[in-house]
Backbone as a ProteinNet text record, in pm:
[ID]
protein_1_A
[PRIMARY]
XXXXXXXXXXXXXXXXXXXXXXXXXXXXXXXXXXXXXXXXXXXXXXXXXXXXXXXXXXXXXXXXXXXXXXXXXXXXX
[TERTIARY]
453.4	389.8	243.4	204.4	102.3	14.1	35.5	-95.7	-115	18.8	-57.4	-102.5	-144.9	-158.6	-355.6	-423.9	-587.8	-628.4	-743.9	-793.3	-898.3	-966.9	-983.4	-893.7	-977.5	-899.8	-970.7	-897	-960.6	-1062.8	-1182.1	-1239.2	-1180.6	-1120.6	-1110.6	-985.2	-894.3	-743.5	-720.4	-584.8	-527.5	-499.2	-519.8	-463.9	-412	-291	-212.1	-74.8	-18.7	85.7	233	290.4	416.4	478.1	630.1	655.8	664.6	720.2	705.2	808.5	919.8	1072.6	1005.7	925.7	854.4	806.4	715.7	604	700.9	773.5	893.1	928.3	1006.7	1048.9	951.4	828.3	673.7	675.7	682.1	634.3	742.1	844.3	964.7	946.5	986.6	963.7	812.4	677.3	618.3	627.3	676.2	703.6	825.6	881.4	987.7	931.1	801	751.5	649.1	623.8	487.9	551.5	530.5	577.3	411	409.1	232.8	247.8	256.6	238.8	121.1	178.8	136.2	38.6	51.4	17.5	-98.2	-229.5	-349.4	-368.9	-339.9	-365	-256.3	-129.1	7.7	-25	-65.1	-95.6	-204.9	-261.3	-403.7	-331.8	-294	-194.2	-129.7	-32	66.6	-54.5	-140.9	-219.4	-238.4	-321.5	-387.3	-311.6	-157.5	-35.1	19.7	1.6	35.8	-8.8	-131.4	-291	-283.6	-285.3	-243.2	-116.2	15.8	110.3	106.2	-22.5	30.5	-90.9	-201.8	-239	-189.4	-101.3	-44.6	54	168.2	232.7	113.3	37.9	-38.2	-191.5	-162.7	-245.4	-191.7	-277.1	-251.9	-157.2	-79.9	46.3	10.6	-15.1	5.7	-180.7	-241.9	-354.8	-328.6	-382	-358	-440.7	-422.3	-465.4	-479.2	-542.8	-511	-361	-294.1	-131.5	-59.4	-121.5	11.5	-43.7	67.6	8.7	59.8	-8.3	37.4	53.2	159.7	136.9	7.3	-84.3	-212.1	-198.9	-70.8	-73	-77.7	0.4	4.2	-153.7	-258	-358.1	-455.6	-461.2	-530.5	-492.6	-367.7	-319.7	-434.6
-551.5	-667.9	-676.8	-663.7	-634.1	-557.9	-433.2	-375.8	-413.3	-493.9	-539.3	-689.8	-737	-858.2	-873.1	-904.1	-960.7	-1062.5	-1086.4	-1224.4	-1239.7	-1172.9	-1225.3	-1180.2	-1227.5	-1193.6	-1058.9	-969.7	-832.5	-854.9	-826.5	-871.8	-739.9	-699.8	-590.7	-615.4	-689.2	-612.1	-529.9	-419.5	-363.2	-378.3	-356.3	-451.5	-348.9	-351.6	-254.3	-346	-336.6	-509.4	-373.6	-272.3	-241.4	-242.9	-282.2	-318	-153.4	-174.9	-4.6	36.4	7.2	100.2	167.3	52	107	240.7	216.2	358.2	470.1	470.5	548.1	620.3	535.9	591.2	676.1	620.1	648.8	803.2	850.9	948.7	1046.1	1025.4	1131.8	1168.3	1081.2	1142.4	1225.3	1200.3	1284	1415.1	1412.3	1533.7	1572.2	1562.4	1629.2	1640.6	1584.5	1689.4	1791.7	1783.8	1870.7	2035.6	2137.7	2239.9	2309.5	2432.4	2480.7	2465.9	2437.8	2461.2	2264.2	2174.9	2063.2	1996.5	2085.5	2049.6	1931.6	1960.8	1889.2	1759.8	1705.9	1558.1	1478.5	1489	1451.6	1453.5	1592.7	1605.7	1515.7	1529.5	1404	1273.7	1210.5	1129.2	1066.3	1202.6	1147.6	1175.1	1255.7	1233.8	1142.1	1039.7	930.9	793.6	812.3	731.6	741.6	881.5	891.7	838.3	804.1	779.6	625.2	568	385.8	406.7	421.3	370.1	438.6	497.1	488	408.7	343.6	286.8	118.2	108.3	-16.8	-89.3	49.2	50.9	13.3	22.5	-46.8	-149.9	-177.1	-329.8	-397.2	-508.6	-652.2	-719.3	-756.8	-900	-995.3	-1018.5	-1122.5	-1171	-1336	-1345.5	-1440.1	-1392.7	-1510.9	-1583.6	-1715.3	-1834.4	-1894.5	-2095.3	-2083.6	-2153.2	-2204.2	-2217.4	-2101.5	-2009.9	-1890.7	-1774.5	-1725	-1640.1	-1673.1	-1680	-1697.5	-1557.7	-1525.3	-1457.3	-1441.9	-1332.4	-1351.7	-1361.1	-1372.6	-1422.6	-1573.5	-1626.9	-1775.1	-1850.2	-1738.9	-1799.8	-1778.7	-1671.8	-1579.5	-1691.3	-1754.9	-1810	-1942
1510.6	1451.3	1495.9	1639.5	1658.2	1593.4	1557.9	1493.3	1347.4	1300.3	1155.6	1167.9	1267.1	1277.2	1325.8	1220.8	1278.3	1272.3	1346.1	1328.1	1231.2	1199.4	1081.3	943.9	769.6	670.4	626.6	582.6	529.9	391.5	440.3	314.4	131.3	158.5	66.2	62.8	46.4	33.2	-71.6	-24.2	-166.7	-291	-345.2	-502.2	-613.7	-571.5	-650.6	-645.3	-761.4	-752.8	-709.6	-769.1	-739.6	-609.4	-565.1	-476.9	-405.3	-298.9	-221.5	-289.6	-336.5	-396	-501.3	-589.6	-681.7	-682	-606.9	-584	-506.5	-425.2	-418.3	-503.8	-624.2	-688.2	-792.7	-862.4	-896.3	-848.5	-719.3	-637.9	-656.2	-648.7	-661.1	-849.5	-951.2	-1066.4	-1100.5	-1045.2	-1035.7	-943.7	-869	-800.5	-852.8	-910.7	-1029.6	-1125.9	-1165	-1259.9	-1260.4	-1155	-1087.9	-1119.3	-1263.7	-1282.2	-1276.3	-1284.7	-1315.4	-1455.4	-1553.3	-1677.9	-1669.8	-1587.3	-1609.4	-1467.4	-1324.8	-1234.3	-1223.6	-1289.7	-1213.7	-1227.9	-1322.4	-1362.7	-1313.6	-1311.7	-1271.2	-1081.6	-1014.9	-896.5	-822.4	-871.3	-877.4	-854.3	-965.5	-919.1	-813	-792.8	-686.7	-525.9	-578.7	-437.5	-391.4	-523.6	-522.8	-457.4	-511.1	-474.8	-344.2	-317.5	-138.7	-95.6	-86.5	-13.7	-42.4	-161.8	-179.4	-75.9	-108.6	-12.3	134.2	194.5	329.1	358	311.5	357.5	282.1	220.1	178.2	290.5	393.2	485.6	592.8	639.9	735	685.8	572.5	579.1	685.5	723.3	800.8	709.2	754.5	726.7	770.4	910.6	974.2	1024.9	1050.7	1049	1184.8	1298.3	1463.2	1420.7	1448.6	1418.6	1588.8	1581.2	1681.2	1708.9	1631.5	1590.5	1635.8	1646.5	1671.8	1537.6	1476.1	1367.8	1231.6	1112.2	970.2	899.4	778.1	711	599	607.2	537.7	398.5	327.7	165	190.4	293.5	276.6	360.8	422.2	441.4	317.6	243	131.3	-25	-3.1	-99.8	-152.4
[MASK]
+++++++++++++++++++++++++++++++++++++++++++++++++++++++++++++++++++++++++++++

């Protein structure tokens, strides 16, 4: 909890709405289709998607306040 937790708000958040199962699942049907006849544009892709969900897995959640800590949708809200 600690390392996703800052004090201030991220001025940039992510903004990509699918939930993580989503993009999961997103990532496996492109890599089931990744053949050479179709590779580069499809590959590109799922690069691009790796790269959103591992840095989606370590955004900030949580924002310390001096209350203790809030979740940063319900301070962002």
């Amino acid at each position: 909890m600690d390392s996703l937790t800052v004090d201030i708000l991220p001025t940039c958040p992510t903004s990509f709405v699918p939930e993580c199962t989503e993009l999961c699942h997103y990532r496996l049907a492109l890599t089931q289709m990744l053949v050479p006849e179709i590779r580069n544009y499809p590959g590109y892709l799922l690069y691009d998607l790796n790269h959103f969900f591992s840095n989606k897995i370590n955004d900030p959640r949580w924002l310390r306040i001096t209350d203790g800590v809030k979740f940063i949708d319900e301070v962002a809200a």
